[in-house]
C-alpha positions, 0 to 999 in steps of 0.5 A: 436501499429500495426494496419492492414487495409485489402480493399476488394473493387476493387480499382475503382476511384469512391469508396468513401471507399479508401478516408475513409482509406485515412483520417484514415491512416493519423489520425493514422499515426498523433498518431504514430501509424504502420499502413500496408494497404492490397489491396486484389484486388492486391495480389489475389493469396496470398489472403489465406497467409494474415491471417499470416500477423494478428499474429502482430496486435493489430487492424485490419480495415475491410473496404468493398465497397458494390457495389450491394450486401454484402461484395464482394469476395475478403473480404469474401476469406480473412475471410475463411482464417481467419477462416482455417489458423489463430491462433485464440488465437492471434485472440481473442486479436484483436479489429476489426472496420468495414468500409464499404461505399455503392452505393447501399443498404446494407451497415448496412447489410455487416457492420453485416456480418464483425462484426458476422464474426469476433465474430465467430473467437473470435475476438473483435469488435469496432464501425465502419464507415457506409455511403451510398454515393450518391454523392462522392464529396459533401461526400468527401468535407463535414468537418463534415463527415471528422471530424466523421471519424477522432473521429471514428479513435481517439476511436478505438486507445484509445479502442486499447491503453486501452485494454477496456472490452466490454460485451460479445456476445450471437452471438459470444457464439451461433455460436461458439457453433454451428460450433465449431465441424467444425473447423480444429484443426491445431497449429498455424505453420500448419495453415501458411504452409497450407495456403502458399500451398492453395495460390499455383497454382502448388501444387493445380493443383498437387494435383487435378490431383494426386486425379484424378488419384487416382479416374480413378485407383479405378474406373478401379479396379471397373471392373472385370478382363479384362472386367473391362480393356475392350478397356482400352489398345487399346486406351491408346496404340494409343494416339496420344497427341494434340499439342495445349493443348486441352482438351476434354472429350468424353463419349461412351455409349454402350448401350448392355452393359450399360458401359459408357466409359469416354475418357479424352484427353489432352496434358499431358496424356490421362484417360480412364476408365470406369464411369461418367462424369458429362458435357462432350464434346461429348456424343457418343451413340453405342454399343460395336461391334461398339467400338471393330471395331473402336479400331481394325482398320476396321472402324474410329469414324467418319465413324461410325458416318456417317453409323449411327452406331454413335449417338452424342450429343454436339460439332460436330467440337469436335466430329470430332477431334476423329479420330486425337486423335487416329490411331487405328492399322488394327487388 
């Protein structure tokens, strides 16, 4: 028998959880039982793989520390993955205890929340451990807490062992009724491949990036003919990138032709095209002669704005990185 215990509190010393999962690794340990820990605290990154790790599993142990409100983030990370990647025919045979100890109110209402998820991926659920605690070393000297968490253990091994029929739940029918259209249809190896790229950094950022170039390509396609390219060029050819991995965006706004002009600066590349960004760096209201004399040479941004040709909104020591960003030629 295997059963996986996955913490989703934050480690802290004073978490009366990791003393729960203490006394239970040792009562399992007691009946010979495979028993794999998982701080998720401690493997952050590979948090979307975890759900690979239940395929082996016959139990699995979902201890949450309430701090303040709910289950915390990095529980509810797991079950999202659970959700995405996992194979849910192997997941309709796992029995699932909550464990969930508060300092604060609310852990009845976190122990539902493990519970309805886990219904939701089809799994089965076993009674759990919930105790608000107040003071943690009267609660982890107390023998008769110690005892009630050494029978909650024995239960859920014999529940496991004797592979026991519960009646079925009219949540688990209903939610999974409701949100069944919603879930990705992925073979069990197409859920573990997709969650092994989610966890990477690289191939994440790859792929943001490939989707930001492809929305500056259609949204240049957007203009029509070399109105549509206007200024484009002339900034692109006169880029001079930063050293220091800055990244700013500005949004020239000419108000004669109600074009806004993003300019998205960094290390790597520039993007300029013509549309909307939601918070840049610098707003810059103008017109187009205005731009057209900036990127011929015969007038910097930083002159425009002084003349006051040049309305800004946002941060001045971004504003006046301009003209560092750009040696438009004399035309």
């Amino acid at each position: 028998m295997k059963i996986n215990i996955y913490y989703g509190g934050r480690g802290l010393i004073e978490d009366s959880t990791l003393y729960v999962l203490s006394k239970i690794q040792e009562v399992l340990k007691e009946l010979s039982v495979d028993v794999c820990r998982y701080n998720l605290y401690e493997s952050k990154k590979e948090i979307a793989t975890l759900s690979g790790t239940l395929k082996d599993a016959d139990g699995v142990i979902l201890a949450a520390h309430v701090e303040w409100f709910g289950i915390g983030g990095y529980l509810q990370q797991f079950l999202d993955s659970c959700w995405l990647y996992a194979d849910k025919s192997k997941l309709s045979n796992i029995y699932m205890m909550p464990v969930v100890i508060s300092s604060t109110y609310g852990e009845r209402e976190a122990e539902n929340t493990l519970v309805r998820a886990w219904e939701l991926l089809g799994g089965r659920i076993c009674p759990g451990i919930t105790s608000f605690v107040n003071n943690q070393s009267e609660f982890e000297t107390n023998t008769d807490y110690a005892k009630i968490i050494e029978t909650a253990t024995e239960d859920l091994y014999r529940t496991i062992n004797r592979k026991s029929v519960r009646f079925p739940s009219s949540t688990a029918k209903i939610l999974c009724d409701a949100v069944e259209q919603s879930s990705m249809r992925l073979t069990p190896e197409e859920g573990e491949r997709l969650s092994k790229y989610v966890s990477d950094d690289s191939f994440v950022k790859k792929q943001k990036e490939d989707i930001e170039e492809l929305s500056e390509i259609f949204t240049t396609m957007m203009g029509s003919g070399e109105a549509g390219q206007e200024f484009i060029r002339n900034f692109k050819d006169n880029f001079i990138p930063p050293t220091d991995g800055t990244r700013v965006v500005f949004l020239i706004k000419m108000t004669d032709t109600k074009k806004d002009l993003v300019v998205d600066v960094t290390r790597e590349r520039l993007k300029v095209y013509y549309g909307e960004y939601e918070k840049p760096d610098v707003i810059a209201t103008t017109t187009r002669s205005v731009v057209e004399r900036i990127v011929n040479g015969r007038q910097t941004f930083q002159g425009a704005f002084m003349q006051g040709d040049i309305a800004t909104k946002g941060d001045f020591k971004i504003m006046r990185l301009f003209d560092t960003f750009f040696r438009f030629n004399k035309i």
